[in-house]
N, CA, C and O atoms as CSV, one atom per row, in Angstrom:
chain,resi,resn,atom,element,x,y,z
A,1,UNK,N,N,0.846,-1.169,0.000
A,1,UNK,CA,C,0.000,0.000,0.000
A,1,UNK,C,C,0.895,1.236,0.000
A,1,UNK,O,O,1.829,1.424,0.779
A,2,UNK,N,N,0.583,1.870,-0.752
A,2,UNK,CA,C,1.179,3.149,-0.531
A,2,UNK,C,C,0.968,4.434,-0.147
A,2,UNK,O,O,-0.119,4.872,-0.524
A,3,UNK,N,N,1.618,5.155,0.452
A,3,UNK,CA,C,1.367,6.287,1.052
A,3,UNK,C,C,1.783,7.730,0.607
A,3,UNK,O,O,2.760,7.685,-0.140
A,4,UNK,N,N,1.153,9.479,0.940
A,4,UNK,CA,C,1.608,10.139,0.117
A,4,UNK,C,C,2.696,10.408,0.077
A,4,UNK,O,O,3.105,11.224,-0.748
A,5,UNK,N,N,3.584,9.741,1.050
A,5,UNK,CA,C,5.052,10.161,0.793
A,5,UNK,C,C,5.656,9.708,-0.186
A,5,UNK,O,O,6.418,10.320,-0.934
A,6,UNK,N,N,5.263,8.341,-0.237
A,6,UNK,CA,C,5.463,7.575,-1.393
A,6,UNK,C,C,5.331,8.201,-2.700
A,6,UNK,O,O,6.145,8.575,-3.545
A,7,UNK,N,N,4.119,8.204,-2.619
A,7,UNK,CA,C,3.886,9.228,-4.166
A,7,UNK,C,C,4.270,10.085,-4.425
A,7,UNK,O,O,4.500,10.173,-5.631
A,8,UNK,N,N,4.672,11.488,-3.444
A,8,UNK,CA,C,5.390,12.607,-3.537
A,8,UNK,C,C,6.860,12.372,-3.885
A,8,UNK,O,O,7.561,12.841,-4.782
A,9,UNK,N,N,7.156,11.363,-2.740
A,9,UNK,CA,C,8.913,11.135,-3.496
A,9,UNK,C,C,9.032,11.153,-4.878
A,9,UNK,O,O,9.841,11.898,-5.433
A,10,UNK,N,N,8.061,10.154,-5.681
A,10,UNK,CA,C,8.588,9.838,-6.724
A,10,UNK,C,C,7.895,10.730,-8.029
A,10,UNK,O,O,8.038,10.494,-9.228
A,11,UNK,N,N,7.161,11.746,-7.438
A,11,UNK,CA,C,7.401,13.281,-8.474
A,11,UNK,C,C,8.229,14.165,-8.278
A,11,UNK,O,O,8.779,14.337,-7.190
A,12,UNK,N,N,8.539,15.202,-9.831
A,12,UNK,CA,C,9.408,15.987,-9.676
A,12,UNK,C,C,8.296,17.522,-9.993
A,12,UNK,O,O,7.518,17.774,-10.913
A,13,UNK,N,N,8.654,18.212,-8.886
A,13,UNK,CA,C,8.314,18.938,-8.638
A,13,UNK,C,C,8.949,20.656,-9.292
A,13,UNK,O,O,10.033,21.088,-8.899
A,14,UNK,N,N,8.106,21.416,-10.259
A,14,UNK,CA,C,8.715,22.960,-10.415
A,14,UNK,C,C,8.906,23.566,-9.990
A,14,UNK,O,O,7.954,23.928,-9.298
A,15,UNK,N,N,10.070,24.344,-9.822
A,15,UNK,CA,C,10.148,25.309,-8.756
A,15,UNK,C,C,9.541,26.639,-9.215
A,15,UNK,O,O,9.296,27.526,-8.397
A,16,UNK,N,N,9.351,26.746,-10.237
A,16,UNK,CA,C,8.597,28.088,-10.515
A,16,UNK,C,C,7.608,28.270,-9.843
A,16,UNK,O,O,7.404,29.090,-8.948
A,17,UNK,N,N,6.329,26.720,-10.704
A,17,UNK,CA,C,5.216,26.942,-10.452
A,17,UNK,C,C,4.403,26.206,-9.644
A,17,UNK,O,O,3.189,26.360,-9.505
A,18,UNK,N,N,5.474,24.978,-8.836
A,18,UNK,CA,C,4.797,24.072,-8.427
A,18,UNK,C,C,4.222,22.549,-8.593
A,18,UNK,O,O,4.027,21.634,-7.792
A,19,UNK,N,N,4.042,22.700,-10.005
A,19,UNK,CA,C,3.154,21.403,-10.527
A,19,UNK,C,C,4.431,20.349,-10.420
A,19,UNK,O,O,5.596,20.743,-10.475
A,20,UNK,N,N,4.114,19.163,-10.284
A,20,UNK,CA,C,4.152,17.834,-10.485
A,20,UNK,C,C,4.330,17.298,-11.232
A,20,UNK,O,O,3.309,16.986,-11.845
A,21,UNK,N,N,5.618,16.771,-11.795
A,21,UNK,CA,C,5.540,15.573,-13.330
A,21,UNK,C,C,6.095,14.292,-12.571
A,21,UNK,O,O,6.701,14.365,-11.502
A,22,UNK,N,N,5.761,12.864,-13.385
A,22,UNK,CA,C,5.924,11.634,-12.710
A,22,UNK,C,C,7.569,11.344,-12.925
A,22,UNK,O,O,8.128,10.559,-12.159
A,23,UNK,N,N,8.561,12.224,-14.344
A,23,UNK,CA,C,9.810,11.881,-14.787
A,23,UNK,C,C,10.197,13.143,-14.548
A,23,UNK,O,O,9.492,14.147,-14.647
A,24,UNK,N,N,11.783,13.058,-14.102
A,24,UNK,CA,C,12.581,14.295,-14.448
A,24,UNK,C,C,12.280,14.694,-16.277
A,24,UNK,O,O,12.384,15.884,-16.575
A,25,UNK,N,N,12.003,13.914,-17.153
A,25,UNK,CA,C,12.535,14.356,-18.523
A,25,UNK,C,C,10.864,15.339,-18.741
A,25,UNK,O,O,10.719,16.188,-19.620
A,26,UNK,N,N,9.999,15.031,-17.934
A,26,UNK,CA,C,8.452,15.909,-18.223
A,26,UNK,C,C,9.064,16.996,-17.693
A,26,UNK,O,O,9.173,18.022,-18.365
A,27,UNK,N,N,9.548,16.910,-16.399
A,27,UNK,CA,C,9.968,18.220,-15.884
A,27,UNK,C,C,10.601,19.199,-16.560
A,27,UNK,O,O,10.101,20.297,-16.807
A,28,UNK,N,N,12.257,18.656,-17.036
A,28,UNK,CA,C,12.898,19.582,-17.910
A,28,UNK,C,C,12.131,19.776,-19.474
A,28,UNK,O,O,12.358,20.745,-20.199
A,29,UNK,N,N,11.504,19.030,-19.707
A,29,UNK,CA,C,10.408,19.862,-21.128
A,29,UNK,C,C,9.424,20.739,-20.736
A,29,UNK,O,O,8.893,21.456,-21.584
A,30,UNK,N,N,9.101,20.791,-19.578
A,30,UNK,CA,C,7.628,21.508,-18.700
A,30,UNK,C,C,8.721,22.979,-18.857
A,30,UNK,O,O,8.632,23.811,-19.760
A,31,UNK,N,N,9.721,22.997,-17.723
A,31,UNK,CA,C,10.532,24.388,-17.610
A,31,UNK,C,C,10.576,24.781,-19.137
A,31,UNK,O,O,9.909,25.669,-19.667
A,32,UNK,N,N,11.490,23.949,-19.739
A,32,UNK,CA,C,11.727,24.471,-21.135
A,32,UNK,C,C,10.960,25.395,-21.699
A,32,UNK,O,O,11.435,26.283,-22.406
A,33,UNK,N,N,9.354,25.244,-21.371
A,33,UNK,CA,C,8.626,25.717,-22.362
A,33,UNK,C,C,7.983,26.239,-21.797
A,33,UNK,O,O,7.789,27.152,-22.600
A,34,UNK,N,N,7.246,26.544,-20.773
A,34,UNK,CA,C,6.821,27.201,-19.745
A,34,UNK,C,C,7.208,28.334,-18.789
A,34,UNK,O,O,6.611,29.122,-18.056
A,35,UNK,N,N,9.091,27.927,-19.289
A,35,UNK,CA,C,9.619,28.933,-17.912
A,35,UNK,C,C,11.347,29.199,-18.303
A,35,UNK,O,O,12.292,29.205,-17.515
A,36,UNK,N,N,11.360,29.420,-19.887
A,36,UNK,CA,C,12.968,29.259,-20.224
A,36,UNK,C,C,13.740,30.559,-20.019
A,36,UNK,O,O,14.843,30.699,-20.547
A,37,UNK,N,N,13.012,31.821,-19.024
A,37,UNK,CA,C,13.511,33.051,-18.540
A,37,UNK,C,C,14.235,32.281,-17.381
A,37,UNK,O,O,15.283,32.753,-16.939
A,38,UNK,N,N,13.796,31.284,-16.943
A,38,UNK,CA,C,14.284,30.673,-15.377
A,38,UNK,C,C,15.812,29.802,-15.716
A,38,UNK,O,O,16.691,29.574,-14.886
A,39,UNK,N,N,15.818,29.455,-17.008
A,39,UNK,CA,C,17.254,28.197,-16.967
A,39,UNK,C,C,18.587,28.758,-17.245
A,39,UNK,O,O,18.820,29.725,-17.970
A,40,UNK,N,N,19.405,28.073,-16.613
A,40,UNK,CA,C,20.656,28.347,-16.508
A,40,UNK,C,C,21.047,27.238,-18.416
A,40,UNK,O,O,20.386,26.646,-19.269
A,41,UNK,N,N,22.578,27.594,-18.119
A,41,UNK,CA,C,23.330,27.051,-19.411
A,41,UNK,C,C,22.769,25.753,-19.239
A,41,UNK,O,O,21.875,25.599,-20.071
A,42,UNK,N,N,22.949,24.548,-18.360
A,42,UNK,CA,C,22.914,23.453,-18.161
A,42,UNK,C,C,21.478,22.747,-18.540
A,42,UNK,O,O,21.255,21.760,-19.241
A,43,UNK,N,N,20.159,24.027,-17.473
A,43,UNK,CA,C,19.004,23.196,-18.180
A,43,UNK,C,C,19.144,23.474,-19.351
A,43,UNK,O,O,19.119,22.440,-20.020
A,44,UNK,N,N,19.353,24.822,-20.261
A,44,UNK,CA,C,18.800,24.804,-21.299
A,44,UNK,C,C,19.232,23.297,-22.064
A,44,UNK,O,O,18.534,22.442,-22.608
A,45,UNK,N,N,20.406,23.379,-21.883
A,45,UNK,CA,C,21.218,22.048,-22.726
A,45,UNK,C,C,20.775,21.109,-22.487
A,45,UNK,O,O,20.952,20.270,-23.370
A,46,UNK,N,N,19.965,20.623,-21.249
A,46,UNK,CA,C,18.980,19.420,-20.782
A,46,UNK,C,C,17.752,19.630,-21.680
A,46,UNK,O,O,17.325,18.618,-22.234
A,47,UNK,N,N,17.166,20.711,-21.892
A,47,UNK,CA,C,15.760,20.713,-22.150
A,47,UNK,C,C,16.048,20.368,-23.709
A,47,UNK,O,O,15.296,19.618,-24.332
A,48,UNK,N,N,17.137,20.942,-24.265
A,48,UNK,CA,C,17.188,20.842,-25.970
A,48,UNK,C,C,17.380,18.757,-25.706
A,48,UNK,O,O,16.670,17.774,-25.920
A,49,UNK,N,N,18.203,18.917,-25.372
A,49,UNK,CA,C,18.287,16.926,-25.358
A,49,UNK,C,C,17.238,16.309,-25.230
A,49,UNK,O,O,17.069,15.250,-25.835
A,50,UNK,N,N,16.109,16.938,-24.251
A,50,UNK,CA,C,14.857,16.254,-24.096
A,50,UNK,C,C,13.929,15.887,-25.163
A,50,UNK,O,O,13.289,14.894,-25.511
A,51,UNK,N,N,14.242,17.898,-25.788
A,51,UNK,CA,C,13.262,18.013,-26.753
A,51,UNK,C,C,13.401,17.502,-27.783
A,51,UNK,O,O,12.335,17.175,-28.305
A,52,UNK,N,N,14.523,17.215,-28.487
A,52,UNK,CA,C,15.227,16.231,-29.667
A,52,UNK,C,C,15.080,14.948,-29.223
A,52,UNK,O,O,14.892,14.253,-30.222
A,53,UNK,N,N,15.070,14.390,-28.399
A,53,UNK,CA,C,14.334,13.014,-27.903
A,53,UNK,C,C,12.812,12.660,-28.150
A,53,UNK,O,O,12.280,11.603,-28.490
A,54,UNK,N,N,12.329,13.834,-27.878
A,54,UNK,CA,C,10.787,13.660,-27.950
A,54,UNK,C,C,10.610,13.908,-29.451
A,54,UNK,O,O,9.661,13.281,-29.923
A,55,UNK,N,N,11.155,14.516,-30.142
A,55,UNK,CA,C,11.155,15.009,-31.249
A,55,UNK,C,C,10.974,13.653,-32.300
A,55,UNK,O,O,9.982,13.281,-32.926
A,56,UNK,N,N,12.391,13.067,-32.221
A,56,UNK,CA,C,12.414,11.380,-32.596
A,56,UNK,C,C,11.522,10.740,-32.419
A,56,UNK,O,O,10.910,10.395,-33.429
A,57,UNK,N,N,10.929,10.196,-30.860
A,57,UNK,CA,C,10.080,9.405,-31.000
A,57,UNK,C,C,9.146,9.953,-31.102
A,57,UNK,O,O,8.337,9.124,-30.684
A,58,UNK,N,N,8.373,11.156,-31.477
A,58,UNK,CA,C,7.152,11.637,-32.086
A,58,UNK,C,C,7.047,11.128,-33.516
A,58,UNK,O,O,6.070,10.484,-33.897
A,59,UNK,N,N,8.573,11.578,-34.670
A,59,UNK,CA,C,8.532,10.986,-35.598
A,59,UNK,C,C,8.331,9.381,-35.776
A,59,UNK,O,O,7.578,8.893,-36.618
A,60,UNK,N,N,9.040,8.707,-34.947
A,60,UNK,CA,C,8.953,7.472,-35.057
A,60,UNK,C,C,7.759,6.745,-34.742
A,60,UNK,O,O,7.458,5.629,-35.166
A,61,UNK,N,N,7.194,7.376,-34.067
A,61,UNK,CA,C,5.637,6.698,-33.568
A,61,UNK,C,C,4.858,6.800,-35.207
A,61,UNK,O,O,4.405,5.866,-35.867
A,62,UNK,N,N,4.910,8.623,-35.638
A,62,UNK,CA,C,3.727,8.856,-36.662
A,62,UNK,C,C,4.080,7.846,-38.133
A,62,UNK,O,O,3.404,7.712,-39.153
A,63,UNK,N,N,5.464,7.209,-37.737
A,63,UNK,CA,C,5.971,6.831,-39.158
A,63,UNK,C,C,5.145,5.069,-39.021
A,63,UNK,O,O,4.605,4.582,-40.014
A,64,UNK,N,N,5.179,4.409,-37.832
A,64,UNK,CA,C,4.067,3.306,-37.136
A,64,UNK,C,C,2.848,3.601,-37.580
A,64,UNK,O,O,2.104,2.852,-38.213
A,65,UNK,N,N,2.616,4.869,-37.189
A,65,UNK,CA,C,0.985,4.850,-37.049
A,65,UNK,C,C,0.976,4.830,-38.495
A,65,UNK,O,O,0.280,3.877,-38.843
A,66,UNK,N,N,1.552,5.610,-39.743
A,66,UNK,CA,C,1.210,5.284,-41.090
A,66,UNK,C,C,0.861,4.425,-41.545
A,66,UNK,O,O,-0.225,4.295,-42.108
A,67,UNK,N,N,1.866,3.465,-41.385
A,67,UNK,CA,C,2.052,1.832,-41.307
A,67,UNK,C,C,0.999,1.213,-41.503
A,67,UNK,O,O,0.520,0.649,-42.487
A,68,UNK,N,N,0.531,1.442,-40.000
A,68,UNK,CA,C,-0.632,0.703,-39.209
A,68,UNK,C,C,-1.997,1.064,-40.171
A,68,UNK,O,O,-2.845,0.176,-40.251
A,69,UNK,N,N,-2.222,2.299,-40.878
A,69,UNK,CA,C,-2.906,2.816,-41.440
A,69,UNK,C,C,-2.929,2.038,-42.980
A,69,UNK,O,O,-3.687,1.209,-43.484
A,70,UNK,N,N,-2.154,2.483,-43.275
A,70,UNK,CA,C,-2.016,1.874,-44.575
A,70,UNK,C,C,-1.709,0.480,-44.912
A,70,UNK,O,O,-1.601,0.235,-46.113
A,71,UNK,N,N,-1.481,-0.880,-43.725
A,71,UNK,CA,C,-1.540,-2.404,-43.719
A,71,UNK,C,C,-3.673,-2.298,-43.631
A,71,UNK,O,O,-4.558,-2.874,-44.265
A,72,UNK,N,N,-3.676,-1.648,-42.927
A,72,UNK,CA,C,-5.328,-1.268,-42.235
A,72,UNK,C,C,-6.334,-1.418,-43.624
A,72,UNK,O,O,-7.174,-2.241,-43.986
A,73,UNK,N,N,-5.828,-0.289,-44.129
A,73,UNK,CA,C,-6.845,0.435,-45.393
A,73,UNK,C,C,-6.588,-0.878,-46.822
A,73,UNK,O,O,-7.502,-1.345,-47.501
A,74,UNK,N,N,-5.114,-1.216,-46.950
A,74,UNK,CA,C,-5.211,-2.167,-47.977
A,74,UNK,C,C,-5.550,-3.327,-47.697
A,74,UNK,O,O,-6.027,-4.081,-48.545
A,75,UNK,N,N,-5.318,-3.737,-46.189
A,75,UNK,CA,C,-6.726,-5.431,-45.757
A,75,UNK,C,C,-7.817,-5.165,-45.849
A,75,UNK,O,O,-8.459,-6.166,-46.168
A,76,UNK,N,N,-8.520,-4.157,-45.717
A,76,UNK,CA,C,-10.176,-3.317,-45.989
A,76,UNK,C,C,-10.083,-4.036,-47.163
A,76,UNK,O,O,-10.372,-5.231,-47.231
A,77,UNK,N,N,-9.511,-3.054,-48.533
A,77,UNK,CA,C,-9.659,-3.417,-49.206
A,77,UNK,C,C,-9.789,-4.212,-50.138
A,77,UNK,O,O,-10.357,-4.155,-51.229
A,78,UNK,N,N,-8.777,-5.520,-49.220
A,78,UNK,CA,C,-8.527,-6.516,-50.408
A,78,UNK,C,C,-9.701,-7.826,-49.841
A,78,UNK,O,O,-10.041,-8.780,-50.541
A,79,UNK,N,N,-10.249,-7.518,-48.198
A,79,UNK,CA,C,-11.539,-8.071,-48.031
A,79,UNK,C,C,-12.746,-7.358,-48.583
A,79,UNK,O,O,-13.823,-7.862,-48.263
A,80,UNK,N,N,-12.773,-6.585,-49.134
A,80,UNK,CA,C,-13.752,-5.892,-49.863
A,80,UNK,C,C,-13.871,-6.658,-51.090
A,80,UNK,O,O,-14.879,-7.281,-51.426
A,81,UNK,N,N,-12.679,-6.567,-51.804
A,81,UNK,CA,C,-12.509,-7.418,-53.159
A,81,UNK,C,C,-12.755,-8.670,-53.012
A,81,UNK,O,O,-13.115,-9.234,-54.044
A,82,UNK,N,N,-12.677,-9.357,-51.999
A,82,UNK,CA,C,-12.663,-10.586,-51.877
A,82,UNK,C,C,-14.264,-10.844,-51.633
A,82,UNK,O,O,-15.068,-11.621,-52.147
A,83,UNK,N,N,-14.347,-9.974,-50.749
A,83,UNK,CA,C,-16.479,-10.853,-50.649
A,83,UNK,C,C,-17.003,-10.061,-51.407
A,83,UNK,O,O,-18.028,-10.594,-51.835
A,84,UNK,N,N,-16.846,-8.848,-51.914
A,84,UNK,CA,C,-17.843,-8.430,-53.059
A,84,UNK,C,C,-17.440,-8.567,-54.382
A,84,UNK,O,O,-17.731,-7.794,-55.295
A,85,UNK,N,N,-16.813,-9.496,-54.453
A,85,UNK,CA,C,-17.237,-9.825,-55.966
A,85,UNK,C,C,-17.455,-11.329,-56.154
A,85,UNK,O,O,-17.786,-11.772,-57.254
């Protein structure tokens, strides 16, 4: 069972504004973009690494989801062809 300490430990917390993310890497993209009057040399250089991370696997997901789309749309179709005719 867990307790709120528990749960609090294992968020990272803003110092600007307060809020709560479950990863350091939400955190340094949260500042990044929310609060980049606040970062020193170091976050910024954290937040760009983050954001080129997220960047990738954004591409890499939408290049899946195409995929997924287009295996999708040509089995439609080729069961289409297949029982209607």
């Amino acid at each position: 069972m867990t307790t709120d300490t528990d749960a609090t430990r294992d968020r990272h917390t803003c110092t600007a504004c307060g809020e709560a993310y479950p990863t350091e890497r939400l955190l340094v993209l949260h500042r990044g973009a929310r609060h980049p009057d606040d970062l020193d040399a170091g976050e910024v250089e954290a937040y760009r690494e983050a954001y080129y991370e997220e960047e990738d696997e954004l591409k890499s997901f939408r290049i899946r989801a195409l995929g997924v789309l287009v295996l999708l749309y040509f089995g439609f179709l080729m069961l289409f062809i297949v029982f209607a005719s």
